[in-house]
N, CA, C and O atoms as a GROMACS GRO file, in nm:
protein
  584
    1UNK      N    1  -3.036   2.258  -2.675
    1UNK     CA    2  -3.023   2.266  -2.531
    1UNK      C    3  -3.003   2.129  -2.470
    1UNK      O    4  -2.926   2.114  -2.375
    2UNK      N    5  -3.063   2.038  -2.517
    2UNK     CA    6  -3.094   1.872  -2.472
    2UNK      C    7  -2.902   1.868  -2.480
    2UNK      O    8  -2.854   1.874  -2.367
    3UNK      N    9  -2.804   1.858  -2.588
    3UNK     CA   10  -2.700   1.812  -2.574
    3UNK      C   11  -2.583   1.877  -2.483
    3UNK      O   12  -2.474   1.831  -2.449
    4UNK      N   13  -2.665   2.040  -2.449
    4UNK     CA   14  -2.542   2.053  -2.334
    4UNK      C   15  -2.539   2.025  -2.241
    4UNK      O   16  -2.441   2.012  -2.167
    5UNK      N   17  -2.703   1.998  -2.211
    5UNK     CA   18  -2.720   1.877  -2.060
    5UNK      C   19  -2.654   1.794  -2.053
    5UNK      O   20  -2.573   1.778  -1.963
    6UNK      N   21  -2.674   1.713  -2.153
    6UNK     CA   22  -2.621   1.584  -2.162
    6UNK      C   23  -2.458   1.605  -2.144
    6UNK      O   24  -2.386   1.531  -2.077
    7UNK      N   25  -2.414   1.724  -2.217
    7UNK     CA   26  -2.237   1.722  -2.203
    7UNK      C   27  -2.187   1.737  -2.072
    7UNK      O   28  -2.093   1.686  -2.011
    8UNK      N   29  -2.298   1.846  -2.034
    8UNK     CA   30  -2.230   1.861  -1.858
    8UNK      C   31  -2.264   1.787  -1.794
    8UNK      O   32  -2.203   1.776  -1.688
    9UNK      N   33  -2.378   1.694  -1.820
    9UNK     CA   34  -2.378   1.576  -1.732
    9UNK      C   35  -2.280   1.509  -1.754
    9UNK      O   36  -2.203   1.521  -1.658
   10UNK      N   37  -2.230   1.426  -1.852
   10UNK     CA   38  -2.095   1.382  -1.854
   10UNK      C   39  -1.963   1.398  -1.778
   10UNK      O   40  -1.900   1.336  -1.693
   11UNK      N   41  -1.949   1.524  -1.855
   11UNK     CA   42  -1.827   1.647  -1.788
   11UNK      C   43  -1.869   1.655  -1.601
   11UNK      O   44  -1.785   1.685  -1.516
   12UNK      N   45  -1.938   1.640  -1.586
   12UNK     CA   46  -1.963   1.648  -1.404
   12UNK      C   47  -1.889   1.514  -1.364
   12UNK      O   48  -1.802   1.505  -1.277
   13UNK      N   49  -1.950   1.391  -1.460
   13UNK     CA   50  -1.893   1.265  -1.408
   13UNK      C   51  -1.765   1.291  -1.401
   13UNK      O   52  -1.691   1.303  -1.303
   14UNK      N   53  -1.744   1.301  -1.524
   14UNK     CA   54  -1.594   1.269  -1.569
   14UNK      C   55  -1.477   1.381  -1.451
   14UNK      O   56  -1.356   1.367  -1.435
   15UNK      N   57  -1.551   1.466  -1.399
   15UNK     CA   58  -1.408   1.537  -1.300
   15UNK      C   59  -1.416   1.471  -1.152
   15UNK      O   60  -1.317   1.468  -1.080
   16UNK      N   61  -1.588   1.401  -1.099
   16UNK     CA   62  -1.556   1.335  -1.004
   16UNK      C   63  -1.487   1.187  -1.001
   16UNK      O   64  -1.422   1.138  -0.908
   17UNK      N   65  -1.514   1.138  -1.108
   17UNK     CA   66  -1.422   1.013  -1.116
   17UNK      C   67  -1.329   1.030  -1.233
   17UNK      O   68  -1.376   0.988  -1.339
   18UNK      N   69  -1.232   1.073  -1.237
   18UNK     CA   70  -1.143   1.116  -1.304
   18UNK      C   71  -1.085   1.020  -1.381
   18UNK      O   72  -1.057   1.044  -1.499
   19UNK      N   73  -1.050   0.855  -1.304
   19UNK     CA   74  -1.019   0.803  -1.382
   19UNK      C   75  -1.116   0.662  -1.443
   19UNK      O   76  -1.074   0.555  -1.488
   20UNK      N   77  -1.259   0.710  -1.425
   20UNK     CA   78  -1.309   0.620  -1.489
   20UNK      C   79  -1.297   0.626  -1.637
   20UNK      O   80  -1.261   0.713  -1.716
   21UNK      N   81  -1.345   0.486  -1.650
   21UNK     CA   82  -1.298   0.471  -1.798
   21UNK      C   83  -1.467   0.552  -1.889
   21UNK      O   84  -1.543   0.641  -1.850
   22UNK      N   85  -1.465   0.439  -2.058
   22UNK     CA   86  -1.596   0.525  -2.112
   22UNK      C   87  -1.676   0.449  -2.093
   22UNK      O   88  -1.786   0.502  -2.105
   23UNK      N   89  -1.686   0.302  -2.057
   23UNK     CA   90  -1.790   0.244  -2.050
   23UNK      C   91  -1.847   0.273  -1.930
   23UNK      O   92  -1.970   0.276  -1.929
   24UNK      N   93  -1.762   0.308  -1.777
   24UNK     CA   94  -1.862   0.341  -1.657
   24UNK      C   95  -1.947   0.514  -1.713
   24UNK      O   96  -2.061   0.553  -1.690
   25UNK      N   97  -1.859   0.566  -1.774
   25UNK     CA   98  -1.886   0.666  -1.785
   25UNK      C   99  -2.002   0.682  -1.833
   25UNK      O  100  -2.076   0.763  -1.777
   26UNK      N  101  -2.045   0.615  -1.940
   26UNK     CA  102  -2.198   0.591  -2.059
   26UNK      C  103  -2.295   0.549  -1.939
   26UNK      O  104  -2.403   0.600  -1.911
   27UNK      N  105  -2.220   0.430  -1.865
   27UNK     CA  106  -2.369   0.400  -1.820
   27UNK      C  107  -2.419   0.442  -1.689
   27UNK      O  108  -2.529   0.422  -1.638
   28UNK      N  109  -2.319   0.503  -1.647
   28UNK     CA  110  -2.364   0.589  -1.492
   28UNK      C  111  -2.424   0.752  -1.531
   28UNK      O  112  -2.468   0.822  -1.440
   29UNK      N  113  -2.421   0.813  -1.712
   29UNK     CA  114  -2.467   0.895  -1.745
   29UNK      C  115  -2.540   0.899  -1.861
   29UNK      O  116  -2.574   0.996  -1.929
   30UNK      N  117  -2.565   0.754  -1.880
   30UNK     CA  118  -2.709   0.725  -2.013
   30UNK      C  119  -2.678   0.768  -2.119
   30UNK      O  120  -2.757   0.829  -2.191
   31UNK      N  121  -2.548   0.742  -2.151
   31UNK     CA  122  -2.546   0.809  -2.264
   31UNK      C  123  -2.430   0.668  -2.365
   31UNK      O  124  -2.375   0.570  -2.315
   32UNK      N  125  -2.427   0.704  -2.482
   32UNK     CA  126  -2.316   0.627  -2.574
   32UNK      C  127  -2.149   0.600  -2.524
   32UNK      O  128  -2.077   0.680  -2.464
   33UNK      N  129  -2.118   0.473  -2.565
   33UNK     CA  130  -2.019   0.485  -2.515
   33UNK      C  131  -1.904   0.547  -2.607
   33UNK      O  132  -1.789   0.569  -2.570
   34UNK      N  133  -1.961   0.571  -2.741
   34UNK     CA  134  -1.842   0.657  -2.816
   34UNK      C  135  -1.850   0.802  -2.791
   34UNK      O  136  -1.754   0.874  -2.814
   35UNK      N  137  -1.996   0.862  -2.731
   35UNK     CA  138  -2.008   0.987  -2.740
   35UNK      C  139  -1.910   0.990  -2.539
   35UNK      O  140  -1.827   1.080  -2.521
   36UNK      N  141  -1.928   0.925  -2.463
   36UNK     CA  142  -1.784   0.952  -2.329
   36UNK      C  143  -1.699   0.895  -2.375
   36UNK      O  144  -1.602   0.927  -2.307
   37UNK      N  145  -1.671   0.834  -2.442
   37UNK     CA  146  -1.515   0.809  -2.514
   37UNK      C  147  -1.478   0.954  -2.570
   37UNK      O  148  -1.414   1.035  -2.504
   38UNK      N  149  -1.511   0.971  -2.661
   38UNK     CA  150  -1.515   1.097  -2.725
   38UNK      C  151  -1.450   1.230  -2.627
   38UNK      O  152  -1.338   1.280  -2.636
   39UNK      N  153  -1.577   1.273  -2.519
   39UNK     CA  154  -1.543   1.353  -2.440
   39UNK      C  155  -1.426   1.340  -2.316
   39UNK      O  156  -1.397   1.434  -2.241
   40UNK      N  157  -1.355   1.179  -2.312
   40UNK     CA  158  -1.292   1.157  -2.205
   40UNK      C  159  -1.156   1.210  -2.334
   40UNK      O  160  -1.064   1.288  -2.308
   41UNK      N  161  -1.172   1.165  -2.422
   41UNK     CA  162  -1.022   1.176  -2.508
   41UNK      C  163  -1.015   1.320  -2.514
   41UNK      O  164  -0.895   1.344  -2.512
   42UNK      N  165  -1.098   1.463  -2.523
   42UNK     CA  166  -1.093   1.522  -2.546
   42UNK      C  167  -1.034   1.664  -2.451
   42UNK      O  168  -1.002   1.780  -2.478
   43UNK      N  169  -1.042   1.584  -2.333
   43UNK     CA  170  -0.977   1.707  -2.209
   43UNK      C  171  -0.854   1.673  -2.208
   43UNK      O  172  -0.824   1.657  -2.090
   44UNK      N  173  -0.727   1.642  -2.300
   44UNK     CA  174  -0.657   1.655  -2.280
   44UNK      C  175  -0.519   1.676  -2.217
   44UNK      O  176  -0.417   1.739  -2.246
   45UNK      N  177  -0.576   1.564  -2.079
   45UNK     CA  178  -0.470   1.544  -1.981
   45UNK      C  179  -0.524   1.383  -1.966
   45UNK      O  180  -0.627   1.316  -1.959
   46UNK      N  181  -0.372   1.373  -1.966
   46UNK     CA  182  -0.328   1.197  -2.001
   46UNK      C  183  -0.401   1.137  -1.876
   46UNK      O  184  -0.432   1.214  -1.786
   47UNK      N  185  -0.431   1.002  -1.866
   47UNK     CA  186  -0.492   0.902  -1.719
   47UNK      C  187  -0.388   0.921  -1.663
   47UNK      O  188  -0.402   0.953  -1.545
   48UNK      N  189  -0.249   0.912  -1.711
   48UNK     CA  190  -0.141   0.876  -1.552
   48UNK      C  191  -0.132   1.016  -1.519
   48UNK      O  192  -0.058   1.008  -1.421
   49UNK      N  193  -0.156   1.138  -1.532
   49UNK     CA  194  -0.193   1.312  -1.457
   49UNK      C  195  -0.306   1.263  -1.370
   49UNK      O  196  -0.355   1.373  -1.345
   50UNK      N  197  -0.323   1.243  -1.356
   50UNK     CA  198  -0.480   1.201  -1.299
   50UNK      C  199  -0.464   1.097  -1.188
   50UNK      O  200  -0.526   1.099  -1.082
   51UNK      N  201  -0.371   1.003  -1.227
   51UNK     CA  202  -0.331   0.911  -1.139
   51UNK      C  203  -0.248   0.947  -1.020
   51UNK      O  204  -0.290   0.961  -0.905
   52UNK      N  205  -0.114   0.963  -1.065
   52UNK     CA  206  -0.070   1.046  -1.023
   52UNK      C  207  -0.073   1.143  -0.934
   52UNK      O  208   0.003   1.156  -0.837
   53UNK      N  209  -0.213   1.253  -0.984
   53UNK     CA  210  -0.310   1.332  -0.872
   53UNK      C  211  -0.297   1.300  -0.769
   53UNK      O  212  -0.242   1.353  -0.673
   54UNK      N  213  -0.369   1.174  -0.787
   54UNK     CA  214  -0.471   1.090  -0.703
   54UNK      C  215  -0.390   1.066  -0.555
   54UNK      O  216  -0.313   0.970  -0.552
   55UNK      N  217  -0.400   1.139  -0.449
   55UNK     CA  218  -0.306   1.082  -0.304
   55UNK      C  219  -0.387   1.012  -0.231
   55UNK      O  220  -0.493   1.047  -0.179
   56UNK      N  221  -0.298   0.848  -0.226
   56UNK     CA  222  -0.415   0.767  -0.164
   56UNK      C  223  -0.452   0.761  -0.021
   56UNK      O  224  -0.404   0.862   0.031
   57UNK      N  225  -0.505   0.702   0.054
   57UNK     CA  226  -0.496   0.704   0.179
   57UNK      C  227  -0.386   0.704   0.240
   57UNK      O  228  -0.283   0.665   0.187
   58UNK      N  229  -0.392   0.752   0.372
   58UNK     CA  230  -0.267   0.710   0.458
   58UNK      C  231  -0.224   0.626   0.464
   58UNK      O  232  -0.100   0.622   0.462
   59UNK      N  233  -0.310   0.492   0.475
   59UNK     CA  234  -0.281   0.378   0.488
   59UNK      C  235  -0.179   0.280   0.429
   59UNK      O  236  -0.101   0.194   0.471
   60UNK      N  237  -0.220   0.338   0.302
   60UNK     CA  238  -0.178   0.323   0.172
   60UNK      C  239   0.018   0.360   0.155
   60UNK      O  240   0.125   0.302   0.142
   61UNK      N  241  -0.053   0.529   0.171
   61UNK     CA  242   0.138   0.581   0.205
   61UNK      C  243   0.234   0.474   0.277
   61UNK      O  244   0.346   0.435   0.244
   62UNK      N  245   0.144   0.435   0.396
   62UNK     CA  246   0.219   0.375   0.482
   62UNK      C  247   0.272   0.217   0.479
   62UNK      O  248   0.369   0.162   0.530
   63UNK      N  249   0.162   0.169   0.394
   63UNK     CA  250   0.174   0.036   0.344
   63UNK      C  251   0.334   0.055   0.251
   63UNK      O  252   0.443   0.000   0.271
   64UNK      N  253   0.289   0.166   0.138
   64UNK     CA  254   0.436   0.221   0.035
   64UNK      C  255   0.528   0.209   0.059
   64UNK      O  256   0.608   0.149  -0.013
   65UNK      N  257   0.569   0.284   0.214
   65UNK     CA  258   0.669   0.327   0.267
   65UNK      C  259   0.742   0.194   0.319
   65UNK      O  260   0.856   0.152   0.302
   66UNK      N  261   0.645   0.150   0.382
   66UNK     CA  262   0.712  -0.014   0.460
   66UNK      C  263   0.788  -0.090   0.330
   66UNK      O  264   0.908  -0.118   0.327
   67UNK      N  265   0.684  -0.119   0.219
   67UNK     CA  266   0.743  -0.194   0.073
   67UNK      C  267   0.857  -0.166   0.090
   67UNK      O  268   0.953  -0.223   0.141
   68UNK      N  269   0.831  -0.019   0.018
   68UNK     CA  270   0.995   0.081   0.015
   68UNK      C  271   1.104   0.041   0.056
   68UNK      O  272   1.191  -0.015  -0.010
   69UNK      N  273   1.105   0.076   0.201
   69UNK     CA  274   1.201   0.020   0.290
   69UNK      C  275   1.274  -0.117   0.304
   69UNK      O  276   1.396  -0.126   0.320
   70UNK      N  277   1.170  -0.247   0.296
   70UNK     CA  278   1.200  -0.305   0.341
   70UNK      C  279   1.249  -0.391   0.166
   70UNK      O  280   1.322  -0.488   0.145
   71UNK      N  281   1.203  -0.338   0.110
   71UNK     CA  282   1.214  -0.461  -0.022
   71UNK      C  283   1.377  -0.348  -0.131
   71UNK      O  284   1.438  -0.376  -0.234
   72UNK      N  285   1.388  -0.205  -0.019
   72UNK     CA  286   1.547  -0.178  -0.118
   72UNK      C  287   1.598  -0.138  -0.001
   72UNK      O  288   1.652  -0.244   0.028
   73UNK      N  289   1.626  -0.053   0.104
   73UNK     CA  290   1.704   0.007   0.214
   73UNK      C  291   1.727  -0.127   0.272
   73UNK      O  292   1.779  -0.225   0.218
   74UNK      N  293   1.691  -0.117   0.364
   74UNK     CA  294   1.705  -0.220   0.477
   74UNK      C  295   1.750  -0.379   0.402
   74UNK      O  296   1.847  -0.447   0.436
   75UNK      N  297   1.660  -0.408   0.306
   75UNK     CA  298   1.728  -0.520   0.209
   75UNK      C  299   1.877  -0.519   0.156
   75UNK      O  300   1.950  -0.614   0.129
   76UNK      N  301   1.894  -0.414   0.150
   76UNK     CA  302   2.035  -0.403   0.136
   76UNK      C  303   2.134  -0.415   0.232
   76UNK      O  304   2.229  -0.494   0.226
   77UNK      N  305   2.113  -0.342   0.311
   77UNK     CA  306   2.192  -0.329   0.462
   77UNK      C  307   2.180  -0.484   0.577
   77UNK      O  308   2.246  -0.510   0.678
   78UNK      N  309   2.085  -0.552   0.518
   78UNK     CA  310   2.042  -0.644   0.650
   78UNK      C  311   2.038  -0.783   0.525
   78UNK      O  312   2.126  -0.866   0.547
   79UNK      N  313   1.987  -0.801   0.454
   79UNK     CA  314   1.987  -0.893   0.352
   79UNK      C  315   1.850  -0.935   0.392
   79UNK      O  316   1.768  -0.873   0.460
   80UNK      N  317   1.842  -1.052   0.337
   80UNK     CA  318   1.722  -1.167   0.350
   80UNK      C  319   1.599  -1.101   0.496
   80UNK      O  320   1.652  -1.081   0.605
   81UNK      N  321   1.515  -1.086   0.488
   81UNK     CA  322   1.455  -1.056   0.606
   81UNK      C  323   1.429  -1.172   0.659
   81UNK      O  324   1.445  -1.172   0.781
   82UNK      N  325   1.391  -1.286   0.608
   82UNK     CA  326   1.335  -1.456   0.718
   82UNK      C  327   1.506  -1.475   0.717
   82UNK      O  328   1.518  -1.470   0.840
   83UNK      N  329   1.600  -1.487   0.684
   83UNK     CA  330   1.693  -1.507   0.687
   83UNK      C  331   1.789  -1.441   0.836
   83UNK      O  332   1.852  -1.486   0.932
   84UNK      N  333   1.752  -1.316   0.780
   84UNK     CA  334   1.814  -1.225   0.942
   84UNK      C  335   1.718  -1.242   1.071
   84UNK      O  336   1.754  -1.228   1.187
   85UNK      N  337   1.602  -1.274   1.030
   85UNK     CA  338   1.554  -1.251   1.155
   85UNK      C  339   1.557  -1.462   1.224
   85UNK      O  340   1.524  -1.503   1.335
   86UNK      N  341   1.602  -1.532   1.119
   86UNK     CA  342   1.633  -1.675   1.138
   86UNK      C  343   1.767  -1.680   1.241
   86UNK      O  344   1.784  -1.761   1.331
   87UNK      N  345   1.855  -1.573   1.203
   87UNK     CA  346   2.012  -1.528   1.265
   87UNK      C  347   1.994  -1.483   1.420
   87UNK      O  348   2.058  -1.523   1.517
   88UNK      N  349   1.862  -1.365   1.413
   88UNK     CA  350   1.836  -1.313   1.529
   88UNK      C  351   1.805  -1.445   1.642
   88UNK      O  352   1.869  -1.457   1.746
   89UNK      N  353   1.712  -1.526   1.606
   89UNK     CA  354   1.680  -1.622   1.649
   89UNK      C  355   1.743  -1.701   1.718
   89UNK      O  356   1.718  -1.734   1.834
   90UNK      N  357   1.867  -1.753   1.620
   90UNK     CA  358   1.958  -1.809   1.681
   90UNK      C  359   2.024  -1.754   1.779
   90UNK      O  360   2.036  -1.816   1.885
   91UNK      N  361   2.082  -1.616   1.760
   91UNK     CA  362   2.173  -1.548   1.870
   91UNK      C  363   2.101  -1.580   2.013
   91UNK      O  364   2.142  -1.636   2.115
   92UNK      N  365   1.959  -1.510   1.972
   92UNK     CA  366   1.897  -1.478   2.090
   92UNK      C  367   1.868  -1.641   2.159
   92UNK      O  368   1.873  -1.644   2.282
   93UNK      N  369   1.850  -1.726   2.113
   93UNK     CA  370   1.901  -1.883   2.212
   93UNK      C  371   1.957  -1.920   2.233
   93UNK      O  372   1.965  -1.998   2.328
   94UNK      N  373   2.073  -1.874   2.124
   94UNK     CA  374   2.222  -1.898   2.244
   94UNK      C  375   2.226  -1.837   2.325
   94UNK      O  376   2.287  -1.888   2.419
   95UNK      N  377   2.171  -1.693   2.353
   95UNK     CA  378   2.213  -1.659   2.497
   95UNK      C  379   2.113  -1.695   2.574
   95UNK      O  380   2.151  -1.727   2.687
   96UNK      N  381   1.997  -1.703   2.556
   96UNK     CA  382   1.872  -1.734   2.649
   96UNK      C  383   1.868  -1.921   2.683
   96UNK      O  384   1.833  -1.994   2.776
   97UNK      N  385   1.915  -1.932   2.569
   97UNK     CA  386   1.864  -2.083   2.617
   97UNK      C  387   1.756  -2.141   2.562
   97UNK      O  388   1.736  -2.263   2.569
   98UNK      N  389   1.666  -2.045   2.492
   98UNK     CA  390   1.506  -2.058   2.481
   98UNK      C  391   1.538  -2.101   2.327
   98UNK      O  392   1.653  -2.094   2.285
   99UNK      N  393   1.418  -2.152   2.237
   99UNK     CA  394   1.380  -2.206   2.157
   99UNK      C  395   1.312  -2.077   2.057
   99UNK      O  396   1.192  -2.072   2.081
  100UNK      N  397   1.342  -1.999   1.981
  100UNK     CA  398   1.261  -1.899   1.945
  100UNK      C  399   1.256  -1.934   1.818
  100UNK      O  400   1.335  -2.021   1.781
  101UNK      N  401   1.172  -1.881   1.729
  101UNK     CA  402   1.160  -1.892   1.591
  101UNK      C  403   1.206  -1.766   1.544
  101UNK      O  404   1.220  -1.672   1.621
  102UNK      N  405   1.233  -1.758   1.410
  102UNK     CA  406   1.236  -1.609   1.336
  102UNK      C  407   1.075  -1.555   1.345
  102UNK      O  408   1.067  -1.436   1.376
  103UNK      N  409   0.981  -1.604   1.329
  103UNK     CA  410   0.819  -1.570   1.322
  103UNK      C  411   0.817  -1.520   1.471
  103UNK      O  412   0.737  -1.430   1.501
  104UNK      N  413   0.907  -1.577   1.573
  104UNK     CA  414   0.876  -1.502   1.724
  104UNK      C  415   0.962  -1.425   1.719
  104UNK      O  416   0.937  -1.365   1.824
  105UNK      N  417   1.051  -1.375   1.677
  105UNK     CA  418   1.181  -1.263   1.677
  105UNK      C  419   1.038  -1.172   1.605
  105UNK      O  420   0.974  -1.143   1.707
  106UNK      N  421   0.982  -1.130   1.518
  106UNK     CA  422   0.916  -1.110   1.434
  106UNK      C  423   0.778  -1.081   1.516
  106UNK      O  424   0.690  -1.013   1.463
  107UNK      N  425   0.765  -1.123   1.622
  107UNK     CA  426   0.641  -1.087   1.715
  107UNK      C  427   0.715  -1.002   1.808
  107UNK      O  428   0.673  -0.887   1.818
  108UNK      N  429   0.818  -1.034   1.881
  108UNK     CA  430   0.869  -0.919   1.953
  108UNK      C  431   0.885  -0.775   1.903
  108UNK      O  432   0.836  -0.678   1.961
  109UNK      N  433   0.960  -0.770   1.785
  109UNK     CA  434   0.964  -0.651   1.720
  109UNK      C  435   0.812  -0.561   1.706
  109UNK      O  436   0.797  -0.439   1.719
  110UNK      N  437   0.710  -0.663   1.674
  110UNK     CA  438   0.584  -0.549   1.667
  110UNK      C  439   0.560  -0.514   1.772
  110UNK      O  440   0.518  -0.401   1.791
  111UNK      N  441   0.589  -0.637   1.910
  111UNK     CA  442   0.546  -0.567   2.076
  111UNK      C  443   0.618  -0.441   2.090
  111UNK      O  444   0.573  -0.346   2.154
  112UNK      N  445   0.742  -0.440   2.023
  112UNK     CA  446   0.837  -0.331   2.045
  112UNK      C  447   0.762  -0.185   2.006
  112UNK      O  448   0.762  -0.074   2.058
  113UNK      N  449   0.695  -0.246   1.880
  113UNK     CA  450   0.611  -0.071   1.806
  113UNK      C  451   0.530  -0.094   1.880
  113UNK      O  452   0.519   0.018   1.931
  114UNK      N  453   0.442  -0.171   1.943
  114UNK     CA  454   0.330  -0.150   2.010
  114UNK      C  455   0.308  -0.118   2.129
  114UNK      O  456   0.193  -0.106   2.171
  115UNK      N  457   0.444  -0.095   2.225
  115UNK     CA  458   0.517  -0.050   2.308
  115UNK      C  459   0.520   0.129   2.318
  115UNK      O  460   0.474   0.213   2.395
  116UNK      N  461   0.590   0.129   2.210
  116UNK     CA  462   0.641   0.277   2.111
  116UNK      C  463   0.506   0.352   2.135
  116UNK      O  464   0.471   0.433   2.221
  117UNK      N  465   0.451   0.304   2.039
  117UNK     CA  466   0.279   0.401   1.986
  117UNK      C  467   0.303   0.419   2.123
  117UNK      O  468   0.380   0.508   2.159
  118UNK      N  469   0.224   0.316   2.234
  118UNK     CA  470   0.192   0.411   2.327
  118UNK      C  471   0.233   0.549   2.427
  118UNK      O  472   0.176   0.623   2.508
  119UNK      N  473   0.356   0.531   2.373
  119UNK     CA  474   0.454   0.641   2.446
  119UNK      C  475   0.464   0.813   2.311
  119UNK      O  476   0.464   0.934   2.335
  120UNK      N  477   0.472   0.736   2.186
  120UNK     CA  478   0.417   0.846   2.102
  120UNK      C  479   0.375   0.772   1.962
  120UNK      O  480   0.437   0.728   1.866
  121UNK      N  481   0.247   0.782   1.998
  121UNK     CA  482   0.120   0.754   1.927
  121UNK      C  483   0.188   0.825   1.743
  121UNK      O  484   0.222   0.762   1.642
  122UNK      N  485   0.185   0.950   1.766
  122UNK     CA  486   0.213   1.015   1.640
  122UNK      C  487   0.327   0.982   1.561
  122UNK      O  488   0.343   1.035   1.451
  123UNK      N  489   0.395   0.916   1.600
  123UNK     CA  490   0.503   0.917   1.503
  123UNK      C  491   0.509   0.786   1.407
  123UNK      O  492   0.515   0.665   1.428
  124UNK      N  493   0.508   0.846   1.320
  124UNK     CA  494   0.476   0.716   1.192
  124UNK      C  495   0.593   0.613   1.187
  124UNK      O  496   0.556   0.498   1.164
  125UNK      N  497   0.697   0.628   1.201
  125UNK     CA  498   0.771   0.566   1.208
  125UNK      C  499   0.733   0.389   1.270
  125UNK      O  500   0.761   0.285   1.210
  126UNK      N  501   0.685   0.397   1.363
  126UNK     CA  502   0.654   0.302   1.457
  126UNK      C  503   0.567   0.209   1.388
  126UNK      O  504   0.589   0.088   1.397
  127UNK      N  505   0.452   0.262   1.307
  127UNK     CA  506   0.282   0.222   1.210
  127UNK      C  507   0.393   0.174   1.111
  127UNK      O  508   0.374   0.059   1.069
  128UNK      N  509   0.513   0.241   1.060
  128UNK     CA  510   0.548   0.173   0.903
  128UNK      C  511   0.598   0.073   0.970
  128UNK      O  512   0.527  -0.025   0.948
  129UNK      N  513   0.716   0.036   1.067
  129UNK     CA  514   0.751  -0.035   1.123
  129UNK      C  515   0.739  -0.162   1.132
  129UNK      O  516   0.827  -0.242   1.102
  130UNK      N  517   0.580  -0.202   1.194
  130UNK     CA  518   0.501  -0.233   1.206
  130UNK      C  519   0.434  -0.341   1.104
  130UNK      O  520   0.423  -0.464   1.109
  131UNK      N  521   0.390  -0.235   1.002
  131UNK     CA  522   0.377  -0.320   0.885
  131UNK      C  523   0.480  -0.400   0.809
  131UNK      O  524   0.457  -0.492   0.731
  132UNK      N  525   0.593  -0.352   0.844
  132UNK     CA  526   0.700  -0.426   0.780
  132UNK      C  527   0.710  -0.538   0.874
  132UNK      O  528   0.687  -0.648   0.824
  133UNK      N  529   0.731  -0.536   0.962
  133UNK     CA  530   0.726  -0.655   1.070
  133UNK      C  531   0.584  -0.755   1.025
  133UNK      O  532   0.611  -0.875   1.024
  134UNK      N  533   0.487  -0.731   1.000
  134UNK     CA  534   0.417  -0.800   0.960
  134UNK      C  535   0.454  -0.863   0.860
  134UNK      O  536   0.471  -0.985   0.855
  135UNK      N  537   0.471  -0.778   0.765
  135UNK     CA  538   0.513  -0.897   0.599
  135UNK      C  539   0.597  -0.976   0.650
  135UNK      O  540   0.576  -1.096   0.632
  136UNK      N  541   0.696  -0.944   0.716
  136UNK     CA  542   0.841  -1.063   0.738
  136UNK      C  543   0.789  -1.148   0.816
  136UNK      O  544   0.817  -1.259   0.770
  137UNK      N  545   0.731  -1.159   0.907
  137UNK     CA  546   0.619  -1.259   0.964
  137UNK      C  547   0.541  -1.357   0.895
  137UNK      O  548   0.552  -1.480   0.905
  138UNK      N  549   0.477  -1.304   0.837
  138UNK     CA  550   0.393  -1.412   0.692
  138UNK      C  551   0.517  -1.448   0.654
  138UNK      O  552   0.538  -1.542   0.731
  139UNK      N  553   0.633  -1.434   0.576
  139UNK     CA  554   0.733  -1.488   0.500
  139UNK      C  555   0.780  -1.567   0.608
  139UNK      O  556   0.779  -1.682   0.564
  140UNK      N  557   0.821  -1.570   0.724
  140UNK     CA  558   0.850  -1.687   0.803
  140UNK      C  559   0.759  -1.803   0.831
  140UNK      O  560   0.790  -1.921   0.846
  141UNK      N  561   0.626  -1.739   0.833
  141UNK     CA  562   0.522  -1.895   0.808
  141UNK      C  563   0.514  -1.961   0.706
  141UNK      O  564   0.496  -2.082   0.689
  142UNK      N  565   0.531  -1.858   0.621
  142UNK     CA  566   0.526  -1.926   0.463
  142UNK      C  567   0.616  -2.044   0.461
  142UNK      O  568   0.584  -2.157   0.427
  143UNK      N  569   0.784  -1.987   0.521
  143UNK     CA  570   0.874  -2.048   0.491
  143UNK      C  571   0.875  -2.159   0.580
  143UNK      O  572   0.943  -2.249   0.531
  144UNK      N  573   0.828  -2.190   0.690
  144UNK     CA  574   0.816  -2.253   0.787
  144UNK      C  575   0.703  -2.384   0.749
  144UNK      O  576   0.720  -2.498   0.790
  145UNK      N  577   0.612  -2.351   0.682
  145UNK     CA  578   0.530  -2.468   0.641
  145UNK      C  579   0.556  -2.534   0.488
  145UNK      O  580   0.493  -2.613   0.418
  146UNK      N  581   0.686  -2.458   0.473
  146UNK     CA  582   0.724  -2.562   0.392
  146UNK      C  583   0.800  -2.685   0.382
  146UNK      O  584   0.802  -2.748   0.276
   0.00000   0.00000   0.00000
């Protein structure tokens, strides 16, 4: 009786953390680490099923999506992001007159989503946006203090 405790104690771990490995597994359930090795090899669905599973936060999606976008679509179509938004820069002082950076082309654009949200909050579009405008931002300071 003592070892089917012990198995379903295991087996309990092992479906809430799915992808822990055998050593958390032993010691968050007192037991050997060959005997949860053992039982992790033995259910028969690979770590990346599991991974895979796994849907991360929104946040996350949304972080994805921006990557996505901005590092193959839009990279393609627009090129260099500190580069285009270095172009924007320029245009926009030749006609203004004003002194702008790509890092301030790069602040307008988020006022722009932050503009947006408030008119419709829900639409993701605006949040991925957003984050992409951020990364290209850091890459203009980056590039800028060098």
């Amino acid at each position: 009786m003592r070892t089917s405790t012990k198995r379903e104690r295991v087996w309990k771990y092992i479906l809430k953390n799915r992808l822990a490995k055998a050593k958390e597994v032993a010691k968050a359930c007192n037991v050997s680490y060959g005997y949860a090795l053992k039982l992790i090899n033995s259910s028969g669905t690979p770590k990346e099923v599991f991974i895979k599973e796994a849907k991360p936060p929104l946040r996350c999606q949304l972080l994805n999506e921006a990557v996505s976008l901005t590092a193959t679509d839009r990279n393609k179509d627009y090129g260099d992001a500190v580069e285009n938004h270095e172009h924007i820069a320029r245009i926009y002082n030749a006609i203004t007159g004003q002194r702008l950076t790509a890092r301030d082309i790069t602040l307008v654009h988020q006022a722009t989503k932050l503009a947006r949200r408030q008119t419709s909050p829900l639409k993701k579009d605006h949040y991925v946006d957003n984050m992409a405008y951020v990364g290209i931002e850091y890459e203009c300071v980056s590039k800028e203090e060098k």
